[in-house]
C-alpha positions as CSV (number, residue, x, y, z in Angstrom):
1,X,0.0,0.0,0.0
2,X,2.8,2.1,1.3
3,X,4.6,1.3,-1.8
4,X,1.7,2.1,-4.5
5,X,1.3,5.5,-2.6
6,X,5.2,6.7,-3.2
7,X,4.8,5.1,-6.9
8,X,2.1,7.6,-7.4
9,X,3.7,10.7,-5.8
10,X,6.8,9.5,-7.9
11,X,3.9,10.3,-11.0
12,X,2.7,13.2,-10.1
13,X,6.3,14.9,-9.5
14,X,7.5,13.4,-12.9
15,X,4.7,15.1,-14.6
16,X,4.7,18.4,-12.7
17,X,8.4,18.7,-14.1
18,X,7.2,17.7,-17.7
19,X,5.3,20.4,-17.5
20,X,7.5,22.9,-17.2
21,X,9.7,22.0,-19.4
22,X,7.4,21.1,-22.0
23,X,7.3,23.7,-25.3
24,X,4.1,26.5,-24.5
25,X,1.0,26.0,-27.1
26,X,1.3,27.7,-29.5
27,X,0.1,31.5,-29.8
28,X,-2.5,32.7,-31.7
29,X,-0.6,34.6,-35.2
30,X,-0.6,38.5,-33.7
31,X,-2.5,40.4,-35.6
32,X,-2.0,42.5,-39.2
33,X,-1.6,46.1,-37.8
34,X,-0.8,49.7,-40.0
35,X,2.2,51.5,-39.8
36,X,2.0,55.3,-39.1
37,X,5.6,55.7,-41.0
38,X,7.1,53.9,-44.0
39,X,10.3,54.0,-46.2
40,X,10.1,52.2,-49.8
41,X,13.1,51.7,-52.2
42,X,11.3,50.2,-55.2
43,X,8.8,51.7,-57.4
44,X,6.0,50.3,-55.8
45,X,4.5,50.3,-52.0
46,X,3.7,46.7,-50.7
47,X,1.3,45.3,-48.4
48,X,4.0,44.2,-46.1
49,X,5.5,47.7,-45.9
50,X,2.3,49.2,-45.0
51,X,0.6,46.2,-42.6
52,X,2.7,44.1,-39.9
53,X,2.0,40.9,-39.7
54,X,0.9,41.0,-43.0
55,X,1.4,37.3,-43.8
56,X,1.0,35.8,-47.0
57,X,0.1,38.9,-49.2
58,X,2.8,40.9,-47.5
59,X,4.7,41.3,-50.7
60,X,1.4,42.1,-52.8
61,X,2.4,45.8,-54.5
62,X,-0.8,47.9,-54.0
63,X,0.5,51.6,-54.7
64,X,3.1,53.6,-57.1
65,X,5.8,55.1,-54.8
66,X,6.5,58.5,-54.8
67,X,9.4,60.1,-56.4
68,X,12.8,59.2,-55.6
69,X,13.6,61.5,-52.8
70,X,10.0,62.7,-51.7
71,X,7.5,61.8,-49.8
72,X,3.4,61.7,-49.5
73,X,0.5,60.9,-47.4
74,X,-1.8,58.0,-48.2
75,X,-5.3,57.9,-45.9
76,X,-6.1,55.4,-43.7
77,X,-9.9,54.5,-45.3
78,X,-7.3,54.2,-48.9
79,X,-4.9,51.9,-47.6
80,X,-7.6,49.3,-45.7
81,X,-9.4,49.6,-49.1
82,X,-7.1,48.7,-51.4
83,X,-5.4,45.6,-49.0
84,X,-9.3,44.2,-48.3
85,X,-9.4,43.3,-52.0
86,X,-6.5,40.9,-50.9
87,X,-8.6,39.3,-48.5
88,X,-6.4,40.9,-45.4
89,X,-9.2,41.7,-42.8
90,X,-9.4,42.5,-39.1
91,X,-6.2,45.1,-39.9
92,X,-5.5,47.5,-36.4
93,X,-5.4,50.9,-38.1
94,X,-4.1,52.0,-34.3
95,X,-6.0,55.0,-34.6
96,X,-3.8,56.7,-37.5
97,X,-5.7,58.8,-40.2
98,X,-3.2,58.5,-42.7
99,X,0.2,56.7,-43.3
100,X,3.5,58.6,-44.8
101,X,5.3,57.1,-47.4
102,X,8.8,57.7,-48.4
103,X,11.1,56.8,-51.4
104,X,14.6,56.5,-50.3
105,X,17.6,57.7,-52.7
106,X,20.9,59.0,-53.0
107,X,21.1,62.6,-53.6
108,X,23.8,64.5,-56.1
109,X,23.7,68.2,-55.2
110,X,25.1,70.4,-57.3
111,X,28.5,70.6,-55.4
112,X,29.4,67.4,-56.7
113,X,28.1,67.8,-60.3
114,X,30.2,70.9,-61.0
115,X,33.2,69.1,-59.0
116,X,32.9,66.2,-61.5
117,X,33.1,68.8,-64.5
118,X,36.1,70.3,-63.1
119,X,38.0,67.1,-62.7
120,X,37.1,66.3,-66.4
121,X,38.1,69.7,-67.6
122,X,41.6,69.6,-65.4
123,X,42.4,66.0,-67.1
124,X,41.2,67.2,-71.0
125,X,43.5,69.3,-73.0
126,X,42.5,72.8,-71.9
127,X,45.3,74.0,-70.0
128,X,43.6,73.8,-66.5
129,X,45.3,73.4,-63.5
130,X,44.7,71.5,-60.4
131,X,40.7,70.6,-60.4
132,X,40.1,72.7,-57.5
133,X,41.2,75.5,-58.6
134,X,38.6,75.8,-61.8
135,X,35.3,77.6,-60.8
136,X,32.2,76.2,-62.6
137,X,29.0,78.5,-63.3
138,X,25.9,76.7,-64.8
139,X,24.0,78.6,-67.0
140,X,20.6,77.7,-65.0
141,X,19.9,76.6,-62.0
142,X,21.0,73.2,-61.2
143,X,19.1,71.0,-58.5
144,X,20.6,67.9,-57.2
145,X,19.9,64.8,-58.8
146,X,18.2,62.2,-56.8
147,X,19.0,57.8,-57.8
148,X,18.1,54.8,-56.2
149,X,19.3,54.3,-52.4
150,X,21.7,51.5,-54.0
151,X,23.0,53.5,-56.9
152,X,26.9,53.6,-56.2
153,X,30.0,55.0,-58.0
154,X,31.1,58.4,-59.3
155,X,29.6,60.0,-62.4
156,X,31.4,59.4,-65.2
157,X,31.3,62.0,-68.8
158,X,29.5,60.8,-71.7
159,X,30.3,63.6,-73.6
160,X,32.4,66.7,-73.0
161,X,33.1,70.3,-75.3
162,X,34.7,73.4,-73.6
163,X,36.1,76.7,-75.8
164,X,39.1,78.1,-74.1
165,X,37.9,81.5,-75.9
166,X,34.4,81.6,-74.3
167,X,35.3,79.5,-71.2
168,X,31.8,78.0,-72.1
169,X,31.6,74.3,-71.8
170,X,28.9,71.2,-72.9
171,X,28.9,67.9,-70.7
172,X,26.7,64.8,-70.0
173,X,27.2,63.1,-67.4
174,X,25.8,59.5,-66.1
175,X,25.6,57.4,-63.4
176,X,26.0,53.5,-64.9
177,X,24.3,51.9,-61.7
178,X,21.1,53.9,-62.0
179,X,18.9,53.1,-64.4
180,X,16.7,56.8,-63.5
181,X,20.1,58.5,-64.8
182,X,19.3,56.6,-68.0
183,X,15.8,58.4,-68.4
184,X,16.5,61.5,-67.9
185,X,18.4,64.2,-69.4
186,X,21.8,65.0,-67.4
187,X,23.4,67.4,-70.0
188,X,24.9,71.1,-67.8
189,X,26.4,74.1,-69.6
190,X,27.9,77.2,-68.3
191,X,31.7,78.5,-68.0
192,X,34.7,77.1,-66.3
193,X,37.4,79.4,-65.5
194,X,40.6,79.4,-63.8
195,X,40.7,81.1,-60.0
196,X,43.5,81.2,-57.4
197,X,43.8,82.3,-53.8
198,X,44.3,85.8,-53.3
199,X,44.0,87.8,-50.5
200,X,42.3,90.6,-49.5
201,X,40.8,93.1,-46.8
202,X,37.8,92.4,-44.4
203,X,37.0,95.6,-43.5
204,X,37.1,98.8,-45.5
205,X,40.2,100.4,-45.3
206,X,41.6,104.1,-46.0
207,X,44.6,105.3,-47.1
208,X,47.6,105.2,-44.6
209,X,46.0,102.5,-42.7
210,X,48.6,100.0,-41.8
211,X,47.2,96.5,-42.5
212,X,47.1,93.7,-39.3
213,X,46.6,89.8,-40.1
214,X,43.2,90.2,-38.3
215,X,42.2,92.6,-41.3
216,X,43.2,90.4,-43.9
217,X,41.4,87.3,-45.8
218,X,41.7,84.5,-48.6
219,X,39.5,85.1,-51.6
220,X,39.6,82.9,-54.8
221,X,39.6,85.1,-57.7
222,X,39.8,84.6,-61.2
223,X,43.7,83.8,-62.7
224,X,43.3,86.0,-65.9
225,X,42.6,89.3,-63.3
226,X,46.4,89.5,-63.3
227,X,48.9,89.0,-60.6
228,X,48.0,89.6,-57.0
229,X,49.3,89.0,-54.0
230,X,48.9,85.5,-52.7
231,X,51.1,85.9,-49.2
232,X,49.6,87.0,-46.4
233,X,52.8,88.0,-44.5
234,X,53.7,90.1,-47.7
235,X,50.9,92.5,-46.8
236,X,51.1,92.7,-43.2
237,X,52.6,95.7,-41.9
238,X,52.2,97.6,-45.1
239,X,49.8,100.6,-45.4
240,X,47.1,101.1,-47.7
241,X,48.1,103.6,-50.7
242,X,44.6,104.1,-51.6
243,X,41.0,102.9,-49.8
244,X,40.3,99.5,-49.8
245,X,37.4,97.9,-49.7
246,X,36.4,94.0,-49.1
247,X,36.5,91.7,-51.8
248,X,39.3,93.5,-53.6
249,X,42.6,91.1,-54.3
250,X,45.4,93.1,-53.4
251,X,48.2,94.3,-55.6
252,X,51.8,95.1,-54.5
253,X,50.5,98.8,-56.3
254,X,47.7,98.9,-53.3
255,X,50.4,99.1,-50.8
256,X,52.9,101.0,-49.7
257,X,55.6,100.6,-46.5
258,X,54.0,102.5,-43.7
259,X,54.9,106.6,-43.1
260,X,57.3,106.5,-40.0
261,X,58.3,110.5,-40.8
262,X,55.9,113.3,-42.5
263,X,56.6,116.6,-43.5
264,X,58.1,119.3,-41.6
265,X,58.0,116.6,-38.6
266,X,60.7,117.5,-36.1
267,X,62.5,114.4,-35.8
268,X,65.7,112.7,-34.4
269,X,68.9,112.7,-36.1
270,X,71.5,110.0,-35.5
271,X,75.0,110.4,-36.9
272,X,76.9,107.3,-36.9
273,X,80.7,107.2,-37.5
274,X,83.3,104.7,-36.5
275,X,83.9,104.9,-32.6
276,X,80.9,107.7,-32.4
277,X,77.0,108.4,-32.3
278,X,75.3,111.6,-31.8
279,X,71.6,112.5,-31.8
280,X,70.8,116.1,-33.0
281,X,67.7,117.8,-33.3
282,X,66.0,118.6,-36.6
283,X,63.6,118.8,-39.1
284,X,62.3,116.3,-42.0
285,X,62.0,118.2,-45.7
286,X,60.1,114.4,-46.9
287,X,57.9,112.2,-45.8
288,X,59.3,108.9,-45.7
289,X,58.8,105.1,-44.5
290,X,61.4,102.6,-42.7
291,X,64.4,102.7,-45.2
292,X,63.6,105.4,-46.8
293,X,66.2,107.9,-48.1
294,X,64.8,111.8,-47.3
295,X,66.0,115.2,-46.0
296,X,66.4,116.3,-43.1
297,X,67.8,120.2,-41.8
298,X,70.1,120.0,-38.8
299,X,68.0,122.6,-36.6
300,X,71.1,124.1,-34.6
301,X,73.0,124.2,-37.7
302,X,70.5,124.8,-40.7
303,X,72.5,122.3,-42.6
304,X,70.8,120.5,-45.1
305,X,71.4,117.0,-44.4
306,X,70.2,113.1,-46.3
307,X,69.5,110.6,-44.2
308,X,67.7,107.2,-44.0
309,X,64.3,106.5,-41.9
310,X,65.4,104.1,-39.2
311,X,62.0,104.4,-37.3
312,X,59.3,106.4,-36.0
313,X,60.5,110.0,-35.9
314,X,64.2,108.8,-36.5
315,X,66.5,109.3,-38.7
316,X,70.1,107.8,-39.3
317,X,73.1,109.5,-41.3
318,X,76.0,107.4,-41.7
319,X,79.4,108.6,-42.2
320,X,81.8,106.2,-43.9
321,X,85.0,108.3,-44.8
322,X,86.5,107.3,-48.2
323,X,90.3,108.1,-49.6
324,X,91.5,107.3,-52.6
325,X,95.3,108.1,-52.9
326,X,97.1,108.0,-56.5
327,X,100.8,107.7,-56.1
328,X,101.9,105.7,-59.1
329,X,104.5,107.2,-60.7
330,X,104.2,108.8,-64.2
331,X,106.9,107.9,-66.8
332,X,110.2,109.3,-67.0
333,X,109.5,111.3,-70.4
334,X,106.2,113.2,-69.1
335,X,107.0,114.3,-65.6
336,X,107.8,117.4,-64.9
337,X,110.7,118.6,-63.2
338,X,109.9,119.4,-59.7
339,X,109.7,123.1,-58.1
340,X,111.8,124.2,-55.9
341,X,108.3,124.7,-53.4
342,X,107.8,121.5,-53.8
343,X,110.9,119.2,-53.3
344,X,108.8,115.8,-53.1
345,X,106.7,113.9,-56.0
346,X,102.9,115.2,-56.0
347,X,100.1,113.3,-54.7
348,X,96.4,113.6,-55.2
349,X,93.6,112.9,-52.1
350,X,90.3,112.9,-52.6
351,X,87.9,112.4,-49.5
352,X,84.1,112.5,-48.8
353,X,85.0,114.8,-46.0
């Protein structure tokens, strides 16, 4: 008796374990419900990307997509319509009103169309330079092309004219992994031109003003506008000869080293000799910048003196003495005989004293 009872509870364990191990029964399919939100990549919208769950007519094309690259709104009462003639039922429209529908692609802008010009026009026969350097202009506006999400590679040229006399230029372009790019028209015109960097003033700028790095800038400019100053350091520090104003590549003609000494300024005068400096007092007859050669009057004197601007309010004379002494002696035949005032054979001395 004892034994039948254990046997039993020995049962009952056994199947309690079963149990829950056992795999659950399985649960009812969940049902089809709409999305508020989708994102095609085909040409058409199917049941599947409109419904979840949708089952067996999830890949059932109801609708035309919308345009690479766009979007649009589809109602609710449309979309339960046109999947009921599939035999869908029982779908959870959770409330929505309408669902969006997007086309996904890969956009072109116009940045990288008139890039791809440029690198064709740098590696033709046209006497461009680096690619980067050749500013493209379309004739109208140009709006970026749009191609399937899975179109890859660069746009290659189908065709290609440019007229180094116009600077006008002709191109088709084409994408060979999109077959959109082969229905429509990609032909661009416009000029291509040659810039470089030049630089030139941030601010307006009168005449005198001395130039700072803060108040200078890099511009690209066309190359045929003639030379201009490309280094930065070669304009800072020098003063404008004329008003500037922004936008305006600079010209070595623009600038001018920076007045240190005006007219009639009353100034510092350094002599320097070997061994010896004085400073004097005096007036400046020019106006002059550092290095300049002008003229300065010695105010105790009234001695009219050149010197060179050496800085602000300063300027140097230098006095290098110079003697030249000619004692070679003339040929027997042609000198003549000495005076008796002067026993010894002549020499001449000139000097910069």
């Amino acid at each position: 008796m004892i034994r039948s009872m254990i046997r039993f509870a020995a049962v009952l364990v056994l199947a309690g374990l079963a149990g829950l191990f056992a795999d659950p029964a399985p649960a009812q399919d969940a049902a089809p419900a709409l999305r508020a939100n989708v994102t095609v990549t085909g040409d058409t919208v199917l049941i599947g990307d409109l419904v979840e769950n949708a089952g067996a007519v999830a890949d059932v094309p109801v609708f035309r997509a919308p345009d690479l690259g766009t979007r649009g709104a589809v109602t609710t009462e449309r979309v339960v319509e046109a999947i009921g003639v599939h035999q869908l039922i029982g779908i959870d429209t959770r409330g929505l009103s309408e669902v969006i529908v997007a086309r996904a692609s890969r956009a072109i802008p116009a940045q990288e169309i008139s890039a791809r010009i440029a690198q064709a026009l740098a590696a033709g026969q046209y006497g461009f330079g680096d690619a980067h350097n050749i500013l493209v202009t379309f004739d109208r506006e140009v709006r970026t092309l749009q191609v399937e999400a899975n179109a890859t590679g660069e746009l290659q040229v189908l065709g290609l004219a440019y007229d180094p006399r116009t600077a006008h230029f002709d191109v088709s372009l084409y994408l060979p992994s999109s077959a959109v790019l082969r229905r429509q028209s990609t032909r661009f015109t416009g000029t291509a031109i040659e810039t470089i960097d030049v630089i030139t003033v941030t601010r307006p700028v009168e005449h005198g003003e001395v130039l700072a790095a803060a108040d200078l800038t890099v511009t690209r400019r066309p190359k045929a506008e003639g030379p201009a100053i490309t280094d930065r350091n070669a304009a800072v520090g020098h003063a404008a000869r004329h008003p500037l104003r922004p936008g305006q590549p600079l010209h070595d003609a623009d600038l001018m080293k920076p007045t240190l000494v005006q007219r009639n300024d009353t100034v510092t005068i350094v002599y320097e000799a070997p061994g010896i400096t004085l400073t004097l007092r005096g007036q400046a007859q020019d106006a002059g910048g550092l290095g300049d050669t002008i003229s300065v009057v010695n105010i105790q004197s009234k001695r009219v003196l050149q010197g060179v601007v050496s800085g602000p309010g300063r300027v140097t004379i230098s006095a290098v003495t110079t003697r030249l002494v000619d004692s070679t002696p003339q040929p027997a035949a042609e000198t003549p005989a000495p005076s008796s005032a002067d026993p010894q054979q002549e020499h001449r001395v000139s000097s910069t004293e």
